[in-house]
C-alpha positions as CSV (number, residue, x, y, z in Angstrom):
1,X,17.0,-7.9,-8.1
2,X,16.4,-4.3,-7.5
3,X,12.8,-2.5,-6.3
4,X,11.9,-1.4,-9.9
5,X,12.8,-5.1,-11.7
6,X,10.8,-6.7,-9.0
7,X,7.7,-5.0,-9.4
8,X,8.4,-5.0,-13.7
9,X,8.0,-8.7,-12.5
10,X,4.7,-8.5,-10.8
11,X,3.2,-7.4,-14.1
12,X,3.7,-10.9,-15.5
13,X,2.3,-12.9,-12.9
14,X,-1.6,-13.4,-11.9
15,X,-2.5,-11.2,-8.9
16,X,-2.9,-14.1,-6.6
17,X,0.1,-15.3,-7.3
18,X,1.9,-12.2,-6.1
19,X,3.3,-12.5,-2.6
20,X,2.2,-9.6,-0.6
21,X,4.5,-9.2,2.0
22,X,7.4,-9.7,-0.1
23,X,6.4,-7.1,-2.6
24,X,5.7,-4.9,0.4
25,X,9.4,-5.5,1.3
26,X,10.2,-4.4,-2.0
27,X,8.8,-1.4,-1.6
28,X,11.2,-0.5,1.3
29,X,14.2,-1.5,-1.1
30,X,14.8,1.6,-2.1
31,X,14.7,3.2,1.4
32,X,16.9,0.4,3.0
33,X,19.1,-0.9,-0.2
34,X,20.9,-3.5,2.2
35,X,17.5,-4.8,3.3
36,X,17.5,-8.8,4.1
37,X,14.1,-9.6,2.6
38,X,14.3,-13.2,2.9
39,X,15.3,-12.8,6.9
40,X,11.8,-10.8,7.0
41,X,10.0,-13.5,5.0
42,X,11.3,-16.3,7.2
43,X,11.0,-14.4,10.4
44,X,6.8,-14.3,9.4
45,X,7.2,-17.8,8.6
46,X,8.1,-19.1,11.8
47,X,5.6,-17.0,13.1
48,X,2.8,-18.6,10.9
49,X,4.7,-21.9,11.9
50,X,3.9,-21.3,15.7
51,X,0.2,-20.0,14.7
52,X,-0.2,-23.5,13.4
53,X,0.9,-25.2,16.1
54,X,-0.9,-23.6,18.5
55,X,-3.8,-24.1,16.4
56,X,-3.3,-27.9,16.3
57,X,-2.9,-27.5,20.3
58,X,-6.1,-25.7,20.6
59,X,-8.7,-27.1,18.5
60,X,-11.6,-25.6,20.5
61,X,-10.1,-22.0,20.0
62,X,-10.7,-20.4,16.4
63,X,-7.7,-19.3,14.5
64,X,-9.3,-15.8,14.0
65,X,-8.8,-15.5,17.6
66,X,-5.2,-17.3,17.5
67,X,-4.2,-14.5,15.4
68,X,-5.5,-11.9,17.0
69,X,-4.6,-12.9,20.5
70,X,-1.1,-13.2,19.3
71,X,-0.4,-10.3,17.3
72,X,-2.3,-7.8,19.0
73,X,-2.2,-9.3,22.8
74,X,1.1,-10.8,23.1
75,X,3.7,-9.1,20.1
76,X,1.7,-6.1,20.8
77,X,1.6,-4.7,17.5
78,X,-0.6,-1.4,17.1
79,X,-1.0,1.9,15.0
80,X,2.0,4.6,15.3
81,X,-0.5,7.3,16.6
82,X,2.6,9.3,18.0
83,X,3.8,10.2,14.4
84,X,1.4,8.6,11.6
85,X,3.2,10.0,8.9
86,X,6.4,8.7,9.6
87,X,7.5,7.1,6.2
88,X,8.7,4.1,7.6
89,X,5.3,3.3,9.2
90,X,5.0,2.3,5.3
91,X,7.5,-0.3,5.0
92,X,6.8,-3.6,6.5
93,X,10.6,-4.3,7.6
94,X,10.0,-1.5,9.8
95,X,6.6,-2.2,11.1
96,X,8.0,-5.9,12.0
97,X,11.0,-4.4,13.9
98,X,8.9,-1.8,15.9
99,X,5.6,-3.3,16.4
100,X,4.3,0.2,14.9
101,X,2.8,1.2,11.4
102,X,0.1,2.7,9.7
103,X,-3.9,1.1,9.1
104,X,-2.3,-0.6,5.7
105,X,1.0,-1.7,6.3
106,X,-0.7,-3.8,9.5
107,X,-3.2,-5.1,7.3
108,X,-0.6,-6.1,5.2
109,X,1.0,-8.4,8.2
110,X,-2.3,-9.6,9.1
111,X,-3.4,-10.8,5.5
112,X,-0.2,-12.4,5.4
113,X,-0.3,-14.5,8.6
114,X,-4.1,-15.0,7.5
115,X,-4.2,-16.8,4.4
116,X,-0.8,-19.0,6.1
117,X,-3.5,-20.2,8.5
118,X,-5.9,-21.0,5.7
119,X,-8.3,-17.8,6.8
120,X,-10.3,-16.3,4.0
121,X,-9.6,-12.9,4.4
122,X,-9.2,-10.0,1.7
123,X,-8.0,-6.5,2.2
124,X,-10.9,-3.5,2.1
125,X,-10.0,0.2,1.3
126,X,-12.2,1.7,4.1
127,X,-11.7,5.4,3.4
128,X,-9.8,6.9,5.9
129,X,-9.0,3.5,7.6
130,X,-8.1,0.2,5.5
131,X,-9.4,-2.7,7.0
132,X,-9.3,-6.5,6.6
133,X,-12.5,-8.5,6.3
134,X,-12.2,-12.4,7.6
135,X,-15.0,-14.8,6.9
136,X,-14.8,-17.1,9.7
137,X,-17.5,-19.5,11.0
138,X,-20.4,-18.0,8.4
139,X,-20.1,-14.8,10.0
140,X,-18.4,-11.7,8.0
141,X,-16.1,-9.4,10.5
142,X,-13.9,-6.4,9.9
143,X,-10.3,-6.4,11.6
144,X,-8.8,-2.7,12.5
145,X,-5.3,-3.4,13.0
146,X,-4.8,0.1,13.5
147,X,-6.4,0.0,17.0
148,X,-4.8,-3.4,18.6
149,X,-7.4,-6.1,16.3
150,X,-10.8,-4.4,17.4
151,X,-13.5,-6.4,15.3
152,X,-16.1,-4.2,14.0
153,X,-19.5,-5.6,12.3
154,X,-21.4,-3.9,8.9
155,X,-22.8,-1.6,11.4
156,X,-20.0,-0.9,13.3
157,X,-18.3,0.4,10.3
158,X,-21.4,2.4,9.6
159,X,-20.9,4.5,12.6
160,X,-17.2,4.9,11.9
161,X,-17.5,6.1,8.7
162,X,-20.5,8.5,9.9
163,X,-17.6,9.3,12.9
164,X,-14.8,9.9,10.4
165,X,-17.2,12.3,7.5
166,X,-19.0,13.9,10.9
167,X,-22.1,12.0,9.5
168,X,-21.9,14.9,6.3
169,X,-21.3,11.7,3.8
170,X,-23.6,8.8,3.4
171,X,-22.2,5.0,3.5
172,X,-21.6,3.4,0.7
173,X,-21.7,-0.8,0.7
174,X,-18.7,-0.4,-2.0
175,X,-16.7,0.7,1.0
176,X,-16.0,-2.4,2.0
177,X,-15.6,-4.2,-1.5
178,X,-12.3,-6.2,-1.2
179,X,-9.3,-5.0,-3.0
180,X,-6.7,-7.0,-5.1
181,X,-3.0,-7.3,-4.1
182,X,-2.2,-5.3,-6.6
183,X,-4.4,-2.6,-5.9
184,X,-2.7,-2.9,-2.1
185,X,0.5,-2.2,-3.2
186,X,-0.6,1.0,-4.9
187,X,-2.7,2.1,-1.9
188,X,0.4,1.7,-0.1
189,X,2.5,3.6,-2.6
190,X,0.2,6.1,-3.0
191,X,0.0,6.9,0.9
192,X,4.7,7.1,0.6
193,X,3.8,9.5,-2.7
194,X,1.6,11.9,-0.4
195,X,4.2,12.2,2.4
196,X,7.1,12.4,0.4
197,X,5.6,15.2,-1.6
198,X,4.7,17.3,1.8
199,X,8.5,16.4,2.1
200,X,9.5,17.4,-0.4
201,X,11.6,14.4,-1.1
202,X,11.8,14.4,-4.5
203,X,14.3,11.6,-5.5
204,X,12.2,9.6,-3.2
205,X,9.6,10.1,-4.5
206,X,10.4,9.4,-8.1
207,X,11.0,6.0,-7.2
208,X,7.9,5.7,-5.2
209,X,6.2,6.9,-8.5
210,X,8.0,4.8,-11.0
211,X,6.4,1.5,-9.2
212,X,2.8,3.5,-9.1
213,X,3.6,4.1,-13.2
214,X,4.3,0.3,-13.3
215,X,1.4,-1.2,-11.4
216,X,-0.9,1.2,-12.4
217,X,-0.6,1.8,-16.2
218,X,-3.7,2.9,-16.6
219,X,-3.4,5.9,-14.0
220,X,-2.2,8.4,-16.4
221,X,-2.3,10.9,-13.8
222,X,0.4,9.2,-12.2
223,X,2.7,9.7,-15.4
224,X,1.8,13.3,-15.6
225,X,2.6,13.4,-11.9
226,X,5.6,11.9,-12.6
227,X,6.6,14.8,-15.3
228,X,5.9,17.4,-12.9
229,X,8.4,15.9,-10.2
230,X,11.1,15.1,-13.0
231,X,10.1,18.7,-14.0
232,X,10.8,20.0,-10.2
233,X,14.2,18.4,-10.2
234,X,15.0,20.1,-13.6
235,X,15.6,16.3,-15.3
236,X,13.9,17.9,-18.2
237,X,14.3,15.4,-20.6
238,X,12.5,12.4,-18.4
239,X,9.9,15.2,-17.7
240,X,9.4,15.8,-21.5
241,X,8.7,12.4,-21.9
242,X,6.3,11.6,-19.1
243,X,4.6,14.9,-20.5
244,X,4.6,13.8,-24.3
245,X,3.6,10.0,-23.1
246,X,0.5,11.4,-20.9
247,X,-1.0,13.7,-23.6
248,X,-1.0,11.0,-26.1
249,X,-3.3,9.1,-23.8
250,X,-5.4,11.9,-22.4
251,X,-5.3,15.0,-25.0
252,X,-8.1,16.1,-23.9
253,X,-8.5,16.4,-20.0
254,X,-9.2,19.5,-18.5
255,X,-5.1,19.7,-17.8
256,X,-3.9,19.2,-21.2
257,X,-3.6,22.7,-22.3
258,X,-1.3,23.0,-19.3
259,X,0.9,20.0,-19.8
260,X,1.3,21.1,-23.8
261,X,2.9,24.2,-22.4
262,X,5.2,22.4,-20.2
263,X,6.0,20.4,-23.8
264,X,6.5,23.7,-26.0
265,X,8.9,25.1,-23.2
266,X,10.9,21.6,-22.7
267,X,10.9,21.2,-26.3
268,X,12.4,24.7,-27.1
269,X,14.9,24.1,-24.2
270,X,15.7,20.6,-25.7
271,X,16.5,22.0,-29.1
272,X,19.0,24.4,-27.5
273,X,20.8,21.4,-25.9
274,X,21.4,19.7,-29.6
């Protein structure tokens, strides 16, 4: 199945039953066409597998700290600080191979070894800095997998959000309000979309935005955004339609003038062609 099937796919199935770390795979499809997504799946099954056993082996020790101590302590994973924007710090095939990624694509490692281990743990858009929150033992913590598993507490994240907005912004509680899987993946594709743009990359990026345009239907932006790259690589046609499709749901936004000109002009051309 190719990238843009599978995630056509996802739009038929509840969001739990989505599995993250395969559809996070997915998204590297396109970058890695020849990628063995069932050896990654299996490879972070056996690694739940030996999380369980050692879990079974050491009762007294929590399997929050299990999971920490081993993917942080031992496989030594930790945020690419040397070159963040790398785009394969996005794709989890990557991130498994180097023990390197970005705040989400971590996260995304985490969850999945989590919930294998039976922890309740959900993924939180943290602005600047996605986190994931585990409920363990009736207390509420905050993992950073960006810096090696550091657990942070309400406040904690308090003073790194004053930190990150250099205290000009005030908290807000719905911070740390937990995010859907499917609102994961778009985070995710979002974060490719804004570094293959400063790229550049535009046949990249067109199929980074075709699976944002799937997930996300009701982002019309994302349509429009679409256009304007379809536009960029003079596939007027495509671009015509994203245009046509995004003004009959938003014909009145403060950009709509601008995207009817882009219509007129690819109209006009289009009439040429027949």
């Amino acid at each position: 199945m190719d990238s843009k099937a599978y995630f056509e796919r996802l739009n038929e199935i509840p969001d739990q039953e989505i599995n993250l770390a395969e559809a996070a795979l997915y998204i590297a499809a396109d970058e890695y066409p020849n990628i063995d997504i069932p050896s990654y799946l299996e490879q972070l099954k056996m690694w739940s597998s030996m999380l369980r056993r050692e879990s079974a082996r050491k009762r007294a020790e929590s399997r929050f700290d299990l999971l920490n101590r081993m993917l942080f302590e031992k496989m030594h994973f930790t945020g690419n600080l040397d070159n963040y924007y790398d785009p394969r710090n996005s794709f989890l095939n990557d991130v498994i191979d180097s023990r390197k990624g970005i705040p989400i694509s971590l996260c995304v490692l985490y969850l999945d070894l989590a919930w294998s281990l039976g922890l309740r743990a959900t993924g939180i858009g943290f602005p600047g800095r996605f986190l994931v929150r585990v409920e363990e033992q009736d207390k509420i913590l905050y993992v950073d997998c960006f810096y090696q598993g550091r657990i942070l507490s309400v406040e904690d994240c308090v003073e790194f959000w004053n930190d990150l907005s250099d205290g000009e912004m005030e908290f807000q509680h719905s911070f740390l309000s937990s995010l859907g899987k499917r609102q994961i993946l778009v985070r995710m594709l979002h974060n490719l979309k804004g570094i293959y743009l400063e790229k550049k990359s535009f046949k990249k990026l067109i199929h980074v935005m075709d699976k944002l345009v799937i997930l996300a239907p009701d982002l019309y932006e994302e349509i429009r955004d679409r256009g304007i790259i379809h536009y960029q690589m003079q596939a007027f046609r495509p671009a015509l339609q994203d245009f046509e499709t995004y003004l009959s749901t938003n014909s009145e936004g403060e950009d709509a003038d601008m995207i009817r000109q882009y219509v007129e002009v690819l109209r006009e051309y289009s009439s040429h062609l027949n």
